[in-house]
C-alpha positions in Angstrom: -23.1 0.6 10.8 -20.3 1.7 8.5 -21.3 4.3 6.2 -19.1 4.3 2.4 -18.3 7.9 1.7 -16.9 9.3 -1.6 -13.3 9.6 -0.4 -13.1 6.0 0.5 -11.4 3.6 -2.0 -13.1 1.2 -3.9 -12.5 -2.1 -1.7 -13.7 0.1 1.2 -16.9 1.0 -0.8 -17.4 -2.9 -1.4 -17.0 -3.8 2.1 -19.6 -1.3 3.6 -22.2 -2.4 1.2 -21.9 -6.4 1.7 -22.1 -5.3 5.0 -25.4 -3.3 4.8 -26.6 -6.0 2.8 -25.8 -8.8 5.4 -26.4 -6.8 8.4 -29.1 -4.4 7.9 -32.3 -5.2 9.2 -34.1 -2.7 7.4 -33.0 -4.4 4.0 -35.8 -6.3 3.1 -34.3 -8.9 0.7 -30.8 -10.4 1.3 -29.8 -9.9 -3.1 -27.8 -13.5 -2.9 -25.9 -12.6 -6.1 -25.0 -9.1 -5.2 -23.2 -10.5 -2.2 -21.5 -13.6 -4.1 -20.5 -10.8 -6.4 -19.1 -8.4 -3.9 -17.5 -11.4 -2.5 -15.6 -12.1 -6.1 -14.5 -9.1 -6.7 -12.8 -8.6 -2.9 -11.5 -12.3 -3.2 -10.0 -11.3 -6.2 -7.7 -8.5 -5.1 -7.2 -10.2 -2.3 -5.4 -13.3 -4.4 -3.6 -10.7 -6.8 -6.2 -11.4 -9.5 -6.9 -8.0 -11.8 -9.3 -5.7 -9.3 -12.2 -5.5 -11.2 -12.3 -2.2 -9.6 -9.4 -1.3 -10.3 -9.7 -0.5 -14.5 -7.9 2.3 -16.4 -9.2 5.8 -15.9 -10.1 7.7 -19.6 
C-alpha cells in the first residue's frame, strides 16, 4: 500500500490517505465524511476549482 511521504505534494498526500482509508483492513472504521471530503477537495482541483490545498504560504 502506498505510503505519503513529506516530499510528496498535497494531491499525492490526499490520494494515499483515501486509499488507506478505503483499502486498509486494519482501519477499523471506514470515516464516511473524511472520504466524501478527500473526495471534494481532489474533485475540485481536478475541475479548476481553487485547491483547497493549495492556499497562500505566510
Amino acid at each position: 500500500m502506498p505510503e505519503a511521504r513529506d516530499s510528496e505534494d498535497p494531491q499525492s498526500r490526499r490520494l494515499a490517505e483515501l486509499d488507506r482509508l478505503l483499502n486498509d483492513p486494519d482501519e477499523p472504521v471506514m470515516h464516511p465524511a473524511r472520504v466524501w471530503s478527500l473526495l471534494a477537495e481532489l474533485t475540485a482541483c481536478d475541475l479548476g476549482r481553487p485547491c483547497p490545498h493549495a492556499r497562500a504560504r505566510r
